[in-house]
Steps between C-alpha positions, in 0.01 A plus 500: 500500500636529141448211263667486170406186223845456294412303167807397304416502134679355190299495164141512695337742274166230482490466852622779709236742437216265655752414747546878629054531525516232678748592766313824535160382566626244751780673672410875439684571781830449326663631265660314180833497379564349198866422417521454139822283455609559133199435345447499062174519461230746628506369878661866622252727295240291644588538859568861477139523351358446839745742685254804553344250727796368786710308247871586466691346238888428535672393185825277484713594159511124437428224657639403830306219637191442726728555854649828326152614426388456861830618628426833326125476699622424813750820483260687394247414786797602724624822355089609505393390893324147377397296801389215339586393150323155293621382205277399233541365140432656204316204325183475714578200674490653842144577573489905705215437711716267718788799619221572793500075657898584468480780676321368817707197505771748516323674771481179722761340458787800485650360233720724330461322158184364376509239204157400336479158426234270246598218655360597878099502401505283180654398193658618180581362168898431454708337284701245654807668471383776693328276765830291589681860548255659719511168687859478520510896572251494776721171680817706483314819667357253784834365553621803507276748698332269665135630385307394197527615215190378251591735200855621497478628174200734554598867349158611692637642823453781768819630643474792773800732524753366710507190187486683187794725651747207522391352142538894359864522596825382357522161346227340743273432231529278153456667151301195380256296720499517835357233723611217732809691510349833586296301789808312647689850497249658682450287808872509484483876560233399821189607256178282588310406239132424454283296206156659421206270281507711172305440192717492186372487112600307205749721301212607289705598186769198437784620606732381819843625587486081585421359172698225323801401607511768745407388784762249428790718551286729761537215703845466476618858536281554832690162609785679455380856712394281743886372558599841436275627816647140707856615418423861636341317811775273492779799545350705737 
């Protein structure tokens, strides 16, 4: 079986080189793609630093959003055999040495996606704006699926081919972030999803694509994708 790790990058040049040693001493069995989405600073020399060793580097001309980058990952795990492809940030957050409980929960339960949740085993530190969205998120995925949902927002997944080939083509995947939405779409499409216990880090270096006011307006634009994929449901 071929395993591929995609990391989307944007501006990770402190991060992404610990990231990539520690996705190959915990899953040396895969290799690493690294989809560097437009980046300014030094993130692409960086990754490309560590490609006489299984890392491939794919770089967008400017940058097209977190879906895009993983978009370009899953299409590239298709064009090059992949069987299983997870996605992993670029900041550290998402600790490697938990891809292996993913893949036997996987394994037993024949779930075609995987997502690896915080929430299953534990806690983790949120702002309160985040907390009332992945609340509200994970509600709107019960309702919806019928399964729960703990951490609809996870990025940390495990996708095996039949999966990332739908989200590769066309227009079946957002440029920006994909989540609740992505979820609801795919149990639409008769994909059975699975939640794994991960363990996830503290973005060690500041940064959050959900700082500020953003999580504000996150919240409303995946309110809107999520009438978007009801309207779909809605005419078919």
């Amino acid at each position: 079986m071929k395993y591929l790790v995609v990391v989307p990058a944007f501006n990770e040049e402190q991060s992404i080189g610990a990231v990539l040693r520690g996705i190959k001493a915990e899953v040396p069995f895969a290799d690493i793609l690294v989809v560097n989405d437009g980046s300014t600073d030094q993130t692409a020399r960086t990754a490309e630093a560590a490609g006489h060793d299984g890392t491939g580097v794919i770089s967008h001309p400017f940058n097209l959003g977190y879906g895009a980058a993983l978009q370009t990952g899953f299409r590239y795990g298709v064009k090059n055999g992949y069987d299983f492809i997870v996605s992993m940030d670029a900041d550290g957050q998402h600790t490697p040495s938990s891809v292996e409980k993913m893949i036997r929960v996987m394994t037993d339960s024949k779930a075609d996606v995987v997502i690896g949740s915080r929430f299953l085993e534990g806690t983790y530190p949120l702002g309160m704006a985040k907390k009332i969205g992945i609340g509200l998120f994970s509600m709107i995925a019960r309702a919806y699926t019928g399964i729960t949902i703990t951490d609809p927002t996870s990025g940390f997944q495990l996708l095996n081919r039949n999966a990332f080939s739908y989200l590769a083509a066309g227009d079946n995947y957002p440029l920006d972030y994909p989540d609740v939405n992505i979820i609801m779409a795919l149990h639409k499409r008769k994909f059975t999803l699975a939640e794994a216990a991960v363990e996830m880090t503290e973005n060690r270096y500041g940064r959050s694509m959900h700082s500020g006011l953003k999580p504000v307006f996150y919240i409303i634009k995946m309110f809107l994708a999520i009438i978007m994929v009801l309207m779909k449901r809605a005419g078919k």
